[in-house]
C-alpha positions in Angstrom: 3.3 -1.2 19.1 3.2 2.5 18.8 5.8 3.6 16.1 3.7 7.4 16.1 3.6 7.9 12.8 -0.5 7.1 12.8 -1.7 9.8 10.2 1.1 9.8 7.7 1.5 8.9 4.5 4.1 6.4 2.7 4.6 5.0 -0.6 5.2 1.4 -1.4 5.8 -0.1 -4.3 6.1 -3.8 -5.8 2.9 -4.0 -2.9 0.1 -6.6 -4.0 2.0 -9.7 -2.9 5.1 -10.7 -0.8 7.5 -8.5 1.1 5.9 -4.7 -0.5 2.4 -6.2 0.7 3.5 -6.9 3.9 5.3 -3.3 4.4 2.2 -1.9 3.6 -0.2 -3.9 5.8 2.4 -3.1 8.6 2.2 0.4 8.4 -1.8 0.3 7.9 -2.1 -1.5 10.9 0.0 1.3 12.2 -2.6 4.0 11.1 -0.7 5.3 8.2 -2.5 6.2 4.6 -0.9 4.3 2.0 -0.2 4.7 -1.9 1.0 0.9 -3.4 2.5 0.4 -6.7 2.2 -2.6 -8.6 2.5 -3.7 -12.3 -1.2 -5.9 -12.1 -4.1 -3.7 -11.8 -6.0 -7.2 -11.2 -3.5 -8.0 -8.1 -3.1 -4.8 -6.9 -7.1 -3.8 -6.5 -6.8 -7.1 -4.4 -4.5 -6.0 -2.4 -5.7 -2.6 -1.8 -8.9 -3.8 -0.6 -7.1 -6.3 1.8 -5.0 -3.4 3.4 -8.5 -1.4 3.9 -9.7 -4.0 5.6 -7.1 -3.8 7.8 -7.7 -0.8 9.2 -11.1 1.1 7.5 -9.7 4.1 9.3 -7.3 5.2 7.0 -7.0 5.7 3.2 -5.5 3.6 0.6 -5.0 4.6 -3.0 -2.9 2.5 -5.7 -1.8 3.5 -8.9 -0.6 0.4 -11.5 2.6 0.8 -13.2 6.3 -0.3 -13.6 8.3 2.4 -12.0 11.7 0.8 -13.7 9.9 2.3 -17.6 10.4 6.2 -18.6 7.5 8.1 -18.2 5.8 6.4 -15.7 
């Protein structure tokens, strides 16, 4: 399926396992560049490299953290 939003970029967070994981290996598949948020560094390398393999075309960054703290 087209969606034609190929080239984009989105931001998911909660993204090395379950529903956010899925989210973003939907949308890479789709061609978008992705930014994934998780509290586990460990987990969410992982899962970064997992979503590249997806689709080597685009770009994947991922920046540990909980978003819920101040100053995040």
């Amino acid at each position: 399926m087209d969606l034609g939003i190929a080239g984009r970029w989105a931001v998911i967070c909660a993204a090395s396992e379950g529903l956010g994981f899925a989210c973003a290996a939907a949308l890479v598949a789709e061609g978008v560049n992705v930014v994934i948020n998780a509290r586990r560094s460990e987990q969410l390398k992982v899962a970064a490299q997992q979503l590249q393999n997806i689709n080597s075309a685009i770009s994947v960054k991922w920046i540990s953290g909980d978003i819920t703290l101040a100053g995040f």
